[in-house]
LOSETI-644736 format. One record per atom (N, C-alpha, C): residue in three letters; x, z, y. Coordinates in steps of 0.02 Angstrom, whole numbers, padded with zeros to 5 digits, always signed. Example, Ala and Ser with C-alpha at 12.3 -4.5 7.8 and 13.67 -1.06 7.14 Angstrom:
<sites>
ALA+00660+00390-00284 ALA+00615+00390-00225 ALA+00660+00390-00165 SER+00642+00354-00112 SER+00684+00357-00053 SER+00645+00394+00002 
</sites>
This chain:
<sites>
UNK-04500+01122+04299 UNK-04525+01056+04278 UNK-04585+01064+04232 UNK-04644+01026+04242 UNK-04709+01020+04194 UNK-04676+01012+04154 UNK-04720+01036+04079 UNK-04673+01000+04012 UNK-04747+00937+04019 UNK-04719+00922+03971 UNK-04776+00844+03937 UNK-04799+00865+03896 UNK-04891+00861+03876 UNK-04924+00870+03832 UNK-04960+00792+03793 UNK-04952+00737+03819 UNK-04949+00678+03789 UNK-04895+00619+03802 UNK-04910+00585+03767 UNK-04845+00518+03772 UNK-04899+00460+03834 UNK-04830+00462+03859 UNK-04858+00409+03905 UNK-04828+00336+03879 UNK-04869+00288+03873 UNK-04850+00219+03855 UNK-04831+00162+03900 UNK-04806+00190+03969 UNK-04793+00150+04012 UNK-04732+00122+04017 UNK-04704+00084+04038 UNK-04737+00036+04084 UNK-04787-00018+04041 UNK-04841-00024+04078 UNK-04899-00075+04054 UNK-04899-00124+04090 UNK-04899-00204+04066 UNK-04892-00249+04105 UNK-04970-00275+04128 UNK-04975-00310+04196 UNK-05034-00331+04213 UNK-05065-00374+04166 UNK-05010-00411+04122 UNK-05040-00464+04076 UNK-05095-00420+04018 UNK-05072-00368+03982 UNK-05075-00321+03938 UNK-05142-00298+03975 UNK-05157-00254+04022 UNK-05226-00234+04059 UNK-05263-00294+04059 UNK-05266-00357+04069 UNK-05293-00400+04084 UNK-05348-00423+04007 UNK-05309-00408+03955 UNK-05327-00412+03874 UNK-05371-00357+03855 UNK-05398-00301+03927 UNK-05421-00253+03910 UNK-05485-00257+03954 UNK-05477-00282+03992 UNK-05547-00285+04071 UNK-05527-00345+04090 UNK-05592-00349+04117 UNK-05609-00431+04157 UNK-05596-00403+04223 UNK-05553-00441+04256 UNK-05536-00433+04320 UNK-05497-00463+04383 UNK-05526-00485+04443 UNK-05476-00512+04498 UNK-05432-00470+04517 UNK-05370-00521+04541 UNK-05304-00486+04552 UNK-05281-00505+04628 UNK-05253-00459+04687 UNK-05240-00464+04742 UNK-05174-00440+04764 UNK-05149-00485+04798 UNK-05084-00449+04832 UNK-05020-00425+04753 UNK-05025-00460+04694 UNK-05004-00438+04629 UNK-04982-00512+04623 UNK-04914-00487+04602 UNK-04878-00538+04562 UNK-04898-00549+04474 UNK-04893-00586+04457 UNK-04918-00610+04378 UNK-04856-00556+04319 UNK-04800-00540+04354 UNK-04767-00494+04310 UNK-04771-00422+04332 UNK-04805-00408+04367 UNK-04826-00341+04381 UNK-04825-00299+04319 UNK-04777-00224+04313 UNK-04780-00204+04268 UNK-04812-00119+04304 UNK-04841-00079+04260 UNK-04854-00004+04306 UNK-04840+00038+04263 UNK-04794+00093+04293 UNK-04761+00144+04250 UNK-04804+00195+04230 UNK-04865+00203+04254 UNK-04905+00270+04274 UNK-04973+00263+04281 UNK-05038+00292+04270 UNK-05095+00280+04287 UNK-05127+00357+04311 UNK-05129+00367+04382 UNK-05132+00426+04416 UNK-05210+00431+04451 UNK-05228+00487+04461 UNK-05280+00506+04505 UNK-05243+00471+04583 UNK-05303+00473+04640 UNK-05272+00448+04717 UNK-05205+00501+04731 UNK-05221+00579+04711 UNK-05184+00613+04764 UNK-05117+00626+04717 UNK-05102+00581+04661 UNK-05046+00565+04609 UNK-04989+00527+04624 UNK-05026+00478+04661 UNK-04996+00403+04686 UNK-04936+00405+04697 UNK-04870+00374+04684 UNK-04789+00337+04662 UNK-04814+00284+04672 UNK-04744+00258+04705 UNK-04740+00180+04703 UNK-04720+00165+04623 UNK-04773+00109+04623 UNK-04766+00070+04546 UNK-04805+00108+04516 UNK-04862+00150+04522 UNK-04908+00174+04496 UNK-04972+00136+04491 UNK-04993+00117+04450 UNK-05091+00125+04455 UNK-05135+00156+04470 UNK-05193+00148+04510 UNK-05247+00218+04519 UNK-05304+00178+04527 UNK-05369+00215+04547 UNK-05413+00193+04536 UNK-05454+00237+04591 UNK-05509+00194+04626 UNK-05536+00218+04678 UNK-05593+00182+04675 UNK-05647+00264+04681 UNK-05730+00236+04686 UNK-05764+00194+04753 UNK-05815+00173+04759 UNK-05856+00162+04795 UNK-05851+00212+04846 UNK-05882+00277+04830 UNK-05904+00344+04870 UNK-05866+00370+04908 UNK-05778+00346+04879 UNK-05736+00382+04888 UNK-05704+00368+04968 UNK-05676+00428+04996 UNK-05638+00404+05066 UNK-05564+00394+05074 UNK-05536+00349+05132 UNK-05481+00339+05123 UNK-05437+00397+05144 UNK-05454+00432+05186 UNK-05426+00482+05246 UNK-05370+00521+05191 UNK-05314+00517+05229 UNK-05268+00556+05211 UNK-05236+00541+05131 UNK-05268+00466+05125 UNK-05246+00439+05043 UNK-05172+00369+05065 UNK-05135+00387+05039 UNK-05053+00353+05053 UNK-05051+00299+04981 UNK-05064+00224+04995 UNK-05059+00188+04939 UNK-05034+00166+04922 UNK-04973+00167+04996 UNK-04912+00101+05003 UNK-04892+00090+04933 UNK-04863+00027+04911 UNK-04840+00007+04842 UNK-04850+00046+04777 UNK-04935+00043+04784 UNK-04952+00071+04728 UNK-05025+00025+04721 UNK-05041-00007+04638 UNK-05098-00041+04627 UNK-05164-00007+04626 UNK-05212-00016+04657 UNK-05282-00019+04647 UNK-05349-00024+04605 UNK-05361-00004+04568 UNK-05431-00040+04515 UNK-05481+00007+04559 UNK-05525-00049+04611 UNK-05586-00051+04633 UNK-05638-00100+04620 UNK-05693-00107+04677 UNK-05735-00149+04656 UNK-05718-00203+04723 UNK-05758-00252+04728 UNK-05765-00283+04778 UNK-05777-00240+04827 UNK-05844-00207+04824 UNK-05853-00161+04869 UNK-05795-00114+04901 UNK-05771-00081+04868 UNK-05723-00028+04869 UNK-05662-00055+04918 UNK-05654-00118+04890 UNK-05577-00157+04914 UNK-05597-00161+05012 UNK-05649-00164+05018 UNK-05651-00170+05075 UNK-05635-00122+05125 UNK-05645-00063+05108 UNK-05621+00021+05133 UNK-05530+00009+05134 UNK-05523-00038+05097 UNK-05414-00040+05083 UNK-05382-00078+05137 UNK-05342-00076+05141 UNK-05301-00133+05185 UNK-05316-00211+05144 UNK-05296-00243+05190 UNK-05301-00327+05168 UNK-05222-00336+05115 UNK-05208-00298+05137 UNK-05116-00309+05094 UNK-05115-00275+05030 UNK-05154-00228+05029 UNK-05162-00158+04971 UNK-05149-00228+04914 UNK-05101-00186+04852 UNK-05129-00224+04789 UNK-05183-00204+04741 UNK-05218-00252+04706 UNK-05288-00211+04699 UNK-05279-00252+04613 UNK-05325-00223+04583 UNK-05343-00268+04541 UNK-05432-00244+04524 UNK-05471-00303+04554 UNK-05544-00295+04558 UNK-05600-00301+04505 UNK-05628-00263+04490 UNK-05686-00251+04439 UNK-05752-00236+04436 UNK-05780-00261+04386 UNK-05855-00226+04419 UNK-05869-00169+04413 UNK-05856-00134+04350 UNK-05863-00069+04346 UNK-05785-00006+04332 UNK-05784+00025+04386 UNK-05710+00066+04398 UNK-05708+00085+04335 UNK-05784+00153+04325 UNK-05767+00198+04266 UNK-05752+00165+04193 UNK-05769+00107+04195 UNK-05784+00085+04103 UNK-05718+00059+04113 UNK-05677+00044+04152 UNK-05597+00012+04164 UNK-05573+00088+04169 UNK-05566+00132+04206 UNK-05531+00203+04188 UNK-05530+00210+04137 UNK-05574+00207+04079 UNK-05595+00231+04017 UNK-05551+00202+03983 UNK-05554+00121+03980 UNK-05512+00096+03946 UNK-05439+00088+03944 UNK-05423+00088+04015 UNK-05339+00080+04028 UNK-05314+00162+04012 UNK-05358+00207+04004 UNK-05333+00281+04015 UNK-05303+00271+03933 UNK-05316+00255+03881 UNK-05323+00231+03809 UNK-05261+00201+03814 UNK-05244+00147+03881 UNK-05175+00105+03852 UNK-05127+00139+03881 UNK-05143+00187+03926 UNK-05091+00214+03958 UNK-05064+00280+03929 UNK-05108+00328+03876 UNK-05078+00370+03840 UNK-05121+00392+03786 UNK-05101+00427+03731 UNK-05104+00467+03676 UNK-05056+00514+03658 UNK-05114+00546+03627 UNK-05062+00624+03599 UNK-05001+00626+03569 UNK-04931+00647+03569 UNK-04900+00650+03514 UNK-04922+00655+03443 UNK-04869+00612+03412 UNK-04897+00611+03328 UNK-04840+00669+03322 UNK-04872+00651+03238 UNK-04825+00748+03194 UNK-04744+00722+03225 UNK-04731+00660+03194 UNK-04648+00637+03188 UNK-04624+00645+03267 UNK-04655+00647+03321 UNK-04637+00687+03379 UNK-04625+00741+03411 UNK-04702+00763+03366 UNK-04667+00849+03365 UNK-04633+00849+03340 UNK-04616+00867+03300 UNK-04555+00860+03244 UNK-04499+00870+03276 UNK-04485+00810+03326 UNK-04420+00820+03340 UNK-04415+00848+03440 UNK-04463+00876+03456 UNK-04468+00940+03493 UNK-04397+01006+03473 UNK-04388+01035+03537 UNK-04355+01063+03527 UNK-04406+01138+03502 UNK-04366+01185+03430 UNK-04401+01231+03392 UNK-04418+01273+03443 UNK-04496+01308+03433 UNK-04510+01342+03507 UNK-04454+01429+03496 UNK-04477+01433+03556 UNK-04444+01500+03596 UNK-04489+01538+03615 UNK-04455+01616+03574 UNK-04502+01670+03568 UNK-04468+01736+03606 UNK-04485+01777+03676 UNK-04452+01816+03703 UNK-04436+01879+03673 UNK-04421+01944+03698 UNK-04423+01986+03672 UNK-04470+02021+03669 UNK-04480+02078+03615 UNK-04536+02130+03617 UNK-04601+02098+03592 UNK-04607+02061+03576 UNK-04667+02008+03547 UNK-04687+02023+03498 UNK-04750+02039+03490 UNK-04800+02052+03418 UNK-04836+01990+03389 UNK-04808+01942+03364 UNK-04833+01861+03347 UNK-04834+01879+03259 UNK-04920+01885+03247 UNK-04951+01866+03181 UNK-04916+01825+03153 UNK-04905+01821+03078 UNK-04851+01776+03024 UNK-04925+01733+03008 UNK-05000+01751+03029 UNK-05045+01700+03000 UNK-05059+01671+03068 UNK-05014+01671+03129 UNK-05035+01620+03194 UNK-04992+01549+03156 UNK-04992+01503+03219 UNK-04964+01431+03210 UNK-04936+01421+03281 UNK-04864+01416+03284 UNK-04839+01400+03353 UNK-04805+01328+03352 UNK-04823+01260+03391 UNK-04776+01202+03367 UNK-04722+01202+03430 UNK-04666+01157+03404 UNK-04624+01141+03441 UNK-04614+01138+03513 UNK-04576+01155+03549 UNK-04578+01140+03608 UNK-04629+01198+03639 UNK-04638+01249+03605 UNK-04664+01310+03678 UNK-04629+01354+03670 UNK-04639+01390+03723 UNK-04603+01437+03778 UNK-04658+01496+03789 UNK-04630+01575+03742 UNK-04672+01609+03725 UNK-04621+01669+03782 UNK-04639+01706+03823 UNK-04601+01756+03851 UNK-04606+01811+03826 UNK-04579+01873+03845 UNK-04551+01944+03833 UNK-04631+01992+03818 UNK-04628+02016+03780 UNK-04683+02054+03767 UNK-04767+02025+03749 UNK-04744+01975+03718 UNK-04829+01930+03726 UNK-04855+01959+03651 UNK-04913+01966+03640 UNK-04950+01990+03587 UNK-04998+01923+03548 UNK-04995+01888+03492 UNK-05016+01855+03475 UNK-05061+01868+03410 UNK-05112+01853+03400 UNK-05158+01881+03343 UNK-05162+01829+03293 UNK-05194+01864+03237 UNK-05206+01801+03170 UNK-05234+01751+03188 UNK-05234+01696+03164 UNK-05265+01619+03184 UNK-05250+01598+03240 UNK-05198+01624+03295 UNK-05194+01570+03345 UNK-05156+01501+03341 UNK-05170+01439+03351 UNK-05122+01398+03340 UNK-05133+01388+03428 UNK-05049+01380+03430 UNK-05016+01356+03515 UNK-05013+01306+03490 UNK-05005+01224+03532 UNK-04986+01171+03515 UNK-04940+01147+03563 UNK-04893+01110+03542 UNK-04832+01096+03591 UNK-04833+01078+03664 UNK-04763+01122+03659 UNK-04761+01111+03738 UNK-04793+01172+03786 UNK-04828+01225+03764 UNK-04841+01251+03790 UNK-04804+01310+03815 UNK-04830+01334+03882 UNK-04791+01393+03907 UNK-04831+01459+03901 UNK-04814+01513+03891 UNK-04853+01578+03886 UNK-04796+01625+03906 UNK-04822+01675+03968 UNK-04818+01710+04025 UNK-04792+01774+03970 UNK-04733+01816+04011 UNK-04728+01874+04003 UNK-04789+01925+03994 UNK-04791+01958+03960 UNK-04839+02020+03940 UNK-04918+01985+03921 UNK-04942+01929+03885 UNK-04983+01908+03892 UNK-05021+01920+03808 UNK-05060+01911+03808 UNK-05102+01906+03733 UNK-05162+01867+03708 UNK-05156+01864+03658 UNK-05230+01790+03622 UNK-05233+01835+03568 UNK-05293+01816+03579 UNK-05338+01850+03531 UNK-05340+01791+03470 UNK-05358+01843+03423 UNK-05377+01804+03344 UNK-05406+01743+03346 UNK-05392+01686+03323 UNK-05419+01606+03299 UNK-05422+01565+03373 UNK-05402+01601+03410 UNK-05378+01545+03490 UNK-05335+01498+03476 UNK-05368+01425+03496 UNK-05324+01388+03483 UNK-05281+01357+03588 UNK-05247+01356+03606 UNK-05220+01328+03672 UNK-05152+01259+03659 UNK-05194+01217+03690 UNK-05149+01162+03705 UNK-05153+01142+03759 UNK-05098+01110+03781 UNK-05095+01062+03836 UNK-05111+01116+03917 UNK-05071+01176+03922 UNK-05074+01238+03945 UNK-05017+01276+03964 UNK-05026+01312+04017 UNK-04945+01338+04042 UNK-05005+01434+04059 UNK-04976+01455+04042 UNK-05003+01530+04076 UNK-04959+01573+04075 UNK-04982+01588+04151 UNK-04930+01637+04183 UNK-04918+01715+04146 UNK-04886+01766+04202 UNK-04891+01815+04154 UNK-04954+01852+04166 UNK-04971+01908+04105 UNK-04997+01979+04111 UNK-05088+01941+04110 UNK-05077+01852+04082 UNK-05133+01824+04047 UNK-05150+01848+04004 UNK-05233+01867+03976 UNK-05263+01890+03913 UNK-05306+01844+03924 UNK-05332+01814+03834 UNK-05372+01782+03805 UNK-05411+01822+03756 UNK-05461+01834+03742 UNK-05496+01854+03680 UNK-05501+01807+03642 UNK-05521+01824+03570 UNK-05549+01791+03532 UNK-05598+01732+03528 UNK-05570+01689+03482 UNK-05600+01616+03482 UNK-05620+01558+03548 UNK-05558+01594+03564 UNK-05582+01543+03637 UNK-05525+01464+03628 UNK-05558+01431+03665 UNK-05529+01348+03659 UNK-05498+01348+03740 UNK-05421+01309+03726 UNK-05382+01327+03801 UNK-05372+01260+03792 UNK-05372+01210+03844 UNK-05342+01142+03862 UNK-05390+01062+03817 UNK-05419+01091+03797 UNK-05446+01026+03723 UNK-05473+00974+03766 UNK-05481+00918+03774 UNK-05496+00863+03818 UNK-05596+00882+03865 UNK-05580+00853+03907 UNK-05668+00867+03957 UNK-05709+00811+03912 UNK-05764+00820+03931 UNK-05831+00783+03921 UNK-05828+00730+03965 UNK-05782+00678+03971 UNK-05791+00629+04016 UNK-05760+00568+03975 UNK-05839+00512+04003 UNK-05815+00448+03960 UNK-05850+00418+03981 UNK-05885+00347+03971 UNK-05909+00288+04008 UNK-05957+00297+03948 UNK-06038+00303+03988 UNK-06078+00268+03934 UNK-06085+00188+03915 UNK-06109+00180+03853 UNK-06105+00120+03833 UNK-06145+00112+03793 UNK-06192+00116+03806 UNK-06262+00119+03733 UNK-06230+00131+03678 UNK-06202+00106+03632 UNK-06225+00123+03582 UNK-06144+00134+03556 UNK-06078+00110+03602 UNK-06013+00122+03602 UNK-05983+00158+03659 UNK-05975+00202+03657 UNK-05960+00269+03720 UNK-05894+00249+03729 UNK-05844+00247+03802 UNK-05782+00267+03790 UNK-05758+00327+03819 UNK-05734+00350+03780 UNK-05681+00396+03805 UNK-05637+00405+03854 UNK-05616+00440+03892 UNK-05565+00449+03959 UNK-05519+00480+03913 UNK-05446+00477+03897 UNK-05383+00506+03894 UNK-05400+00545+03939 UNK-05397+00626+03920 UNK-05392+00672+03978 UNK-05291+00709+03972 UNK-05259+00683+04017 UNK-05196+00670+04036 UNK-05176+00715+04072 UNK-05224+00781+04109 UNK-05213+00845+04127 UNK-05201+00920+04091 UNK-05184+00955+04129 UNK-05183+01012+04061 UNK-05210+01088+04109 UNK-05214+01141+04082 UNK-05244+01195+04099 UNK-05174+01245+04136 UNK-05204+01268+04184 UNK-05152+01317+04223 UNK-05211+01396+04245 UNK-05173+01431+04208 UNK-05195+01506+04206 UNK-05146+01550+04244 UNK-05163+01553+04299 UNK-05118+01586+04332 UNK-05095+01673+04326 UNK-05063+01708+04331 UNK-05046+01781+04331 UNK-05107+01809+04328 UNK-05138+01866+04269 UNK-05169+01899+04291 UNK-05213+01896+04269 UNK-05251+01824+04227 UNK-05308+01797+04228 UNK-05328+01841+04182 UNK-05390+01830+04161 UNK-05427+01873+04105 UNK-05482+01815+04069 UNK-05457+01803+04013 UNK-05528+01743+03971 UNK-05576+01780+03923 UNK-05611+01781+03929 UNK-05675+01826+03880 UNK-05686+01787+03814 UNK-05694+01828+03762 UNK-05713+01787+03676 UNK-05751+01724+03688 UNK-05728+01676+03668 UNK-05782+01627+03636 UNK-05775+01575+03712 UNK-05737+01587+03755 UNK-05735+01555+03805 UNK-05712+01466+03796 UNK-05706+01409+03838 UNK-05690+01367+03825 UNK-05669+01334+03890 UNK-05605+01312+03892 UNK-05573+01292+03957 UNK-05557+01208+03959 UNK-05583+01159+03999 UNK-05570+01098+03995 UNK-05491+01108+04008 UNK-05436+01029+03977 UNK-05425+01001+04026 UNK-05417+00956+04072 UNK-05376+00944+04125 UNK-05403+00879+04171 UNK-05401+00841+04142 UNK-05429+00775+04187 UNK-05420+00710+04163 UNK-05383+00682+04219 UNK-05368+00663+04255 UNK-05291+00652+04307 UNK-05287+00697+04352 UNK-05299+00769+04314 UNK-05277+00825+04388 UNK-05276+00876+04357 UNK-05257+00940+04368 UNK-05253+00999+04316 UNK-05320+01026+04318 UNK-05357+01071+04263 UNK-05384+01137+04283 UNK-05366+01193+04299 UNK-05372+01246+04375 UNK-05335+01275+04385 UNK-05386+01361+04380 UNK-05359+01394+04341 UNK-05379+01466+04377 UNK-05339+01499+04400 UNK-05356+01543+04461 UNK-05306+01554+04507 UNK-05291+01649+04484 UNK-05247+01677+04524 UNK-05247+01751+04507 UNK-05291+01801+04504 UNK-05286+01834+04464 UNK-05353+01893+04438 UNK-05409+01862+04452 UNK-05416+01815+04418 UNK-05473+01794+04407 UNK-05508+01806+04341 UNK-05554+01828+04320 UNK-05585+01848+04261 UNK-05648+01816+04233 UNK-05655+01803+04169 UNK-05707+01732+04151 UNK-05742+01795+04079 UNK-05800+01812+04090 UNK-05820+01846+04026 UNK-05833+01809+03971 UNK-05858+01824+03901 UNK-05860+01791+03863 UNK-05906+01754+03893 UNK-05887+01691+03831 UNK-05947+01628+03811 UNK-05939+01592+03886 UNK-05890+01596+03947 UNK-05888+01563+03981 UNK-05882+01488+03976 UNK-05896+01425+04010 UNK-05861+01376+04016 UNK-05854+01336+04064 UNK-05771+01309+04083 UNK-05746+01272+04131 UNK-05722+01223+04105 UNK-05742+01170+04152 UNK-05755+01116+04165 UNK-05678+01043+04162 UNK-05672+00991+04165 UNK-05612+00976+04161 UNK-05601+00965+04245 UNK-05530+00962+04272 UNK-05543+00979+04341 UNK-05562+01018+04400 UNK-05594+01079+04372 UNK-05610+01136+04407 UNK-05548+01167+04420 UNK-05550+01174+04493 UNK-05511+01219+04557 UNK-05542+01299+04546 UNK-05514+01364+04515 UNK-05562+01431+04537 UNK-05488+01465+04568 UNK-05522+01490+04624 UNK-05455+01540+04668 UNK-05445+01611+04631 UNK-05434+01642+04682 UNK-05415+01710+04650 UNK-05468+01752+04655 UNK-05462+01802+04621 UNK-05488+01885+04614 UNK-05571+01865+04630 UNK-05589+01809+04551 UNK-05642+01802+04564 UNK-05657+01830+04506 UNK-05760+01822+04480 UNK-05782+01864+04413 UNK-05817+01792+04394 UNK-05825+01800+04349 UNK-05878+01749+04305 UNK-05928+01791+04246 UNK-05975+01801+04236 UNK-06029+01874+04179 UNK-06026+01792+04132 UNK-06061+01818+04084 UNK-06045+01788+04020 UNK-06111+01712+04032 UNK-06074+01682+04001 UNK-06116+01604+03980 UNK-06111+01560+04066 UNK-06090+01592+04093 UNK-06069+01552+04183 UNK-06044+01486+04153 UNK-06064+01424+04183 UNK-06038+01352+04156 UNK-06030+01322+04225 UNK-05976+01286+04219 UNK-05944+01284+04291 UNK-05906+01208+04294 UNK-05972+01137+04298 UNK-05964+01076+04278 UNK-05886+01063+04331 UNK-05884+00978+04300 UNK-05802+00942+04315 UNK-05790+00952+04395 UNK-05753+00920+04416 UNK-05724+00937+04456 UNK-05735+00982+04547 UNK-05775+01028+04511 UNK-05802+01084+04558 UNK-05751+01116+04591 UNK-05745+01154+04648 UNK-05698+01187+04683 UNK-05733+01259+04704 UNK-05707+01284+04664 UNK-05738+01357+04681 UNK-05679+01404+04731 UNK-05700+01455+04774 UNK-05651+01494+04800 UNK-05657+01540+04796 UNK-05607+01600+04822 UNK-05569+01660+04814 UNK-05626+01713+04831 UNK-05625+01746+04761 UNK-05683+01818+04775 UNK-05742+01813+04772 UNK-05757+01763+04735 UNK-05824+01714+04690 UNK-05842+01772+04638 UNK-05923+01796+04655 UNK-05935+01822+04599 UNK-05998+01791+04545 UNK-06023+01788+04510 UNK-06078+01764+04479 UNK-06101+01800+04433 UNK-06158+01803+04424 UNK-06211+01841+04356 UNK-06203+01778+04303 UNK-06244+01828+04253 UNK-06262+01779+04185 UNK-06281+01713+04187 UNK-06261+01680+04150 UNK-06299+01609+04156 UNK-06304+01581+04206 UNK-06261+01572+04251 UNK-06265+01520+04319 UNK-06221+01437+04293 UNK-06267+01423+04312 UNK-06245+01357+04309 UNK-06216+01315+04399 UNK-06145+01295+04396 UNK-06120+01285+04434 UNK-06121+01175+04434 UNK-06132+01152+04485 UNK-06139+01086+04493 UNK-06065+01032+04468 UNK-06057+00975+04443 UNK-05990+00955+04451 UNK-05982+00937+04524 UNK-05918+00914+04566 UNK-05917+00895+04620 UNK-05939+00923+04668 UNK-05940+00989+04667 UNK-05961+01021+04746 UNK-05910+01083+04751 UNK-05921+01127+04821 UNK-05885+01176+04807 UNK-05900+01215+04834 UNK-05860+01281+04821 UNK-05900+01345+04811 UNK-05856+01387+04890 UNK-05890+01397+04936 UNK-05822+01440+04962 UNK-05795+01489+04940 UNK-05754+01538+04992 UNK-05750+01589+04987 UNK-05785+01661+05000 UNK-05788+01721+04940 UNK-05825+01769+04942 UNK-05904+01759+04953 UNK-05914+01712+04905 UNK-05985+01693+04876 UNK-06009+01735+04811 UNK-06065+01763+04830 UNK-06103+01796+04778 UNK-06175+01748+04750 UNK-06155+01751+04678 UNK-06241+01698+04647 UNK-06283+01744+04602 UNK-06321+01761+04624 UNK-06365+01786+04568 UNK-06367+01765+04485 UNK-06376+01787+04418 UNK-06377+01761+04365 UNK-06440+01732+04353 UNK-06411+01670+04316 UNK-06479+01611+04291 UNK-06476+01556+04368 UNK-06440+01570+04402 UNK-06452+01523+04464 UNK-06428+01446+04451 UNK-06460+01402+04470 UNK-06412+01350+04468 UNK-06400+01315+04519 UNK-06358+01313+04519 UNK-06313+01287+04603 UNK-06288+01192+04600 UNK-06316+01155+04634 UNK-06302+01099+04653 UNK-06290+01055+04718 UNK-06262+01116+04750 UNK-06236+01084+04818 UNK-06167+01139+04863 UNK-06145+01102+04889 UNK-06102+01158+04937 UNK-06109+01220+04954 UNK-06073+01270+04970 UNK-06114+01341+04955 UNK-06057+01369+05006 UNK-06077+01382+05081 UNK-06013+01409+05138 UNK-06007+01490+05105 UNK-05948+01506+05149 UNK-05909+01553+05145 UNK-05962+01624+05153 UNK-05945+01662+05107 UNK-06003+01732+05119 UNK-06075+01712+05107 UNK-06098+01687+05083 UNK-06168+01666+05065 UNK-06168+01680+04996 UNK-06242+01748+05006 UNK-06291+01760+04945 UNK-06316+01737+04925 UNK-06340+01693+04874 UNK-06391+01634+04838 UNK-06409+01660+04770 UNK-06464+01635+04761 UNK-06499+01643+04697 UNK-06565+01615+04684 UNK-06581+01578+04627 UNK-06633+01534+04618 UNK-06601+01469+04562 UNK-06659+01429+04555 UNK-06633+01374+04537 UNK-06695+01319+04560 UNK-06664+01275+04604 UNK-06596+01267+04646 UNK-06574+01328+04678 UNK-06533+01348+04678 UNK-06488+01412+04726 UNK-06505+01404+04793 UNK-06533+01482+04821 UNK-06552+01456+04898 UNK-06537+01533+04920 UNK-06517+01534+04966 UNK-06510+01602+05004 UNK-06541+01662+04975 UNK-06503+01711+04979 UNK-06554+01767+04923 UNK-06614+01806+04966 UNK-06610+01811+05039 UNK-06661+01827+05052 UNK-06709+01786+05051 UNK-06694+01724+05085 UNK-06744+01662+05072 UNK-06797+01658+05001 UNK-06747+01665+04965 UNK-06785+01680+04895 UNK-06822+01722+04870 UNK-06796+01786+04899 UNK-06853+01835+04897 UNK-06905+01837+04939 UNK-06906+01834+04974 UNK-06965+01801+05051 UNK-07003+01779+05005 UNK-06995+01715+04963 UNK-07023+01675+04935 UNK-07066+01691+04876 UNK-07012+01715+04850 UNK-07052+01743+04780 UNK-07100+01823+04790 UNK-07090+01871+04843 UNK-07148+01893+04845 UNK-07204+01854+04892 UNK-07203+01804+04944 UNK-07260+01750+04939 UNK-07303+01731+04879 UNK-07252+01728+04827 UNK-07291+01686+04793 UNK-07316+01727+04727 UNK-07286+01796+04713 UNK-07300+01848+04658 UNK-07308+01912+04696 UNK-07318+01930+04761 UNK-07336+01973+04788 UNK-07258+02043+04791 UNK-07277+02089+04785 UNK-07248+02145+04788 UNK-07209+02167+04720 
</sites>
């Protein structure tokens, strides 16, 4: 079972959302209450979700579950779908994400059950572990880490000095270096001139067996979906991922690689220094990028790239002795 890394405040009644966004209501009874506010591929009956313009229906199951689209959007739905219609999705995500959850306060932790520490464990008396995690057999913990509740940490695993990880499960034979940030909310929010909102990010970080995080690294997490790194996968220092990023297995990342929201990278991904990776696209499998590249589009399976924009690596070289000779 996931543990929970925030309180959910549901059920929220339609009346209650309505005090929050301007909006038409379809196929919704006036006592409509919703237990849940989920990404599409989340969806329970008696849930809320929310669906873009851009977005497609294929293979999305809505039956008895509410809607926040646009006019536009509603038209891609069934005539029966329940919807509740708006002009703008994201600045309504933003806001209902706010009524639908927040972090535990102290007086919750509090009454968490006291965490659990396996055997063989080297845990610093100057770390900070709260309530409610789940530390396994042989894990090595250094000065300054604070865990924050709820979290899970993998047989044989270790953090380095002043790491802080929340809202995070990692498997075993995980290493973190030093000063790295595990789970802390993504960069996603509704602009608003001169009043920004915020997205509740309501996901959390999954480090699968194996992984390897480099010093100074920084790991989103989701905002209605996990961030996932997959097995032996390795991130050098000063890395950073994104909230929502998919990375498969037995991939590399060289140091300062930034790897925007909800990107999909795959298995045996390697990259140089400084590549900058696009949000929303994805990476196949056994892709090599040159360092300093920046990549903003789909990238098939076995393809060399390098540049910025990223373009085929011979292509690029073709190019650049065209244009600087030999």
């Amino acid at each position: 079972m996931t543990p929970s890394f925030f309180k959910n405040l549901g059920p929220i009644s339609l009346e209650k959302i309505k005090k929050y966004v301007s909006c038409e209501t379809s196929n919704i009874a006036s006592g409509e209450k919703f237990s849940n506010f989920v990404g599409l591929n989340d969806v329970k009956s008696g849930y809320l979700t929310f669906f873009y313009d851009n977005e497609k229906t294929e293979g999305i199951k809505l039956e008895n579950a509410t809607v926040i689209c646009t006019s536009k959007g509603a038209k891609k739905l069934k005539p029966s779908q329940k919807l509740i219609i708006v002009k703008n999705v994201q600045m309504t995500v933003a806001k209902i994400s706010n009524v639908f959850f927040r972090d535990f306060n102290d007086n919750e932790v509090g009454n968490f059950a006291k965490y659990k520490i396996g055997d063989s464990c080297n845990i610093s008396n100057n770390s900070s572990i709260q309530n409610g995690v789940i530390i396994g057999n042989n894990v090595t913990i250094e000065d300054g880490v604070h865990i924050k509740c709820n979290c899970i940490i993998g047989d044989n695993s270790s953090i380095g000095a002043n790491t802080v990880i929340s809202n995070s499960i990692l498997g075993e034979n995980v290493s973190i270096g030093r000063n790295a940030s595990i789970g802390q909310k993504g960069f996603g929010f509704f602009i608003n001139n001169a009043d920004n909102i915020n997205i509740y990010h309501c996901g959390s970080v999954i480090l699968k067996s194996n992984v390897a995080i480099g010093s100074g690294c920084t790991i989103d997490r989701g905002s209605f979906s996990d961030t996932v790194i997959g097995e032996n996968t390795y991130l050098d220092n000063l890395c950073h991922v994104a909230h929502n990023v998919k990375i498969g297995s037995n991939s590399i990342f060289a140091a300062m690689t930034g790897i925007a929201g909800s990107a999909i990278v795959g298995n045996n991904v390697l990259t140089g220094g400084q590549v900058g990776i696009a949000g929303h696209i994805k990476i196949g499998n056994n892709v090599q990028i040159a360092a300093k590249s920046g990549v903003f589009s789909d990238i098939e399976d076995g393809k060399k790239v390098m540049g910025n924009p990223a373009i085929g690596k011979l292509n690029y070289i073709k190019k650049y002795k065209r244009i600087y000779g030999n």
